[in-house]
C-alpha positions, 0 to 999 in steps of 0.5 A: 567506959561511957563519957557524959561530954563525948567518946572515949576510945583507946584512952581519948575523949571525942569532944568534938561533933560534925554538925552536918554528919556526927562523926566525932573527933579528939581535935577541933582541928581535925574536926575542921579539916573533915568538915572542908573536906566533907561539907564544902566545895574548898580544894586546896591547890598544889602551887608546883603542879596545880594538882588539887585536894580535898585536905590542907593536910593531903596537899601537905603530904603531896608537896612534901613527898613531890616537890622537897627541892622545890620547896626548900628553895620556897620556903627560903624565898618566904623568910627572905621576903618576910624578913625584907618586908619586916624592915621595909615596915620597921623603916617606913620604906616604900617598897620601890626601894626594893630591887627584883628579885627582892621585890618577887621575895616580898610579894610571894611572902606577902600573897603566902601570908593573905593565904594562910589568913583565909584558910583559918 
């Protein structure tokens, strides 16, 4: 079956075209993790191990099969540091209010959060 805006393969329509080599996708996103992993210098860096890849999504797989305790207790330390940072906002609170550990919550949901905003 021939499609005027892309390719249809096993019922789905390939919308989306790397400008560098042609290859086609069905997501934008899956277009744009192929385009940093294929047409650009990016690595993403596996913060437990320091080990590096291509792919958000091979980095992702890695962590989650490697490191599941550690990331667990991660993800934890994230949504206490956002939530402890949401107050710290809504109060007007200056962060030296904040003890250690709590402040340690805080910077690592803070440098998570300027990670995520430069990847996208």
């Amino acid at each position: 079956m021939e499609m005027e805006h892309g390719i249809k393969k096993q019922g789905l329509t390939k919308n989306f075209k790397c400008l560098e080599c042609e290859k086609e996708y069905v997501k934008s996103r899956d277009l744009q993790e192929h385009t940093i992993a294929e047409h650009t210098d990016i690595t993403f860096r596996c913060e437990f191990c320091n080990q590096e890849f291509k792919r958000r999504s091979t980095l992702e797989r890695h962590i989650n099969k490697r490191h599941y305790q550690l990331t667990f207790k991660y993800d934890e330390r994230l949504k206490e540091g956002k939530s402890l940072l949401k107050h710290i906002n809504a109060e007007n609170l200056p962060m030296d209010v904040l003890q250690e550990e709590d402040l340690k919550a805080v910077m690592l949901y803070m440098e998570y959060r300027d990670k995520m905003k430069n990847i996208y």
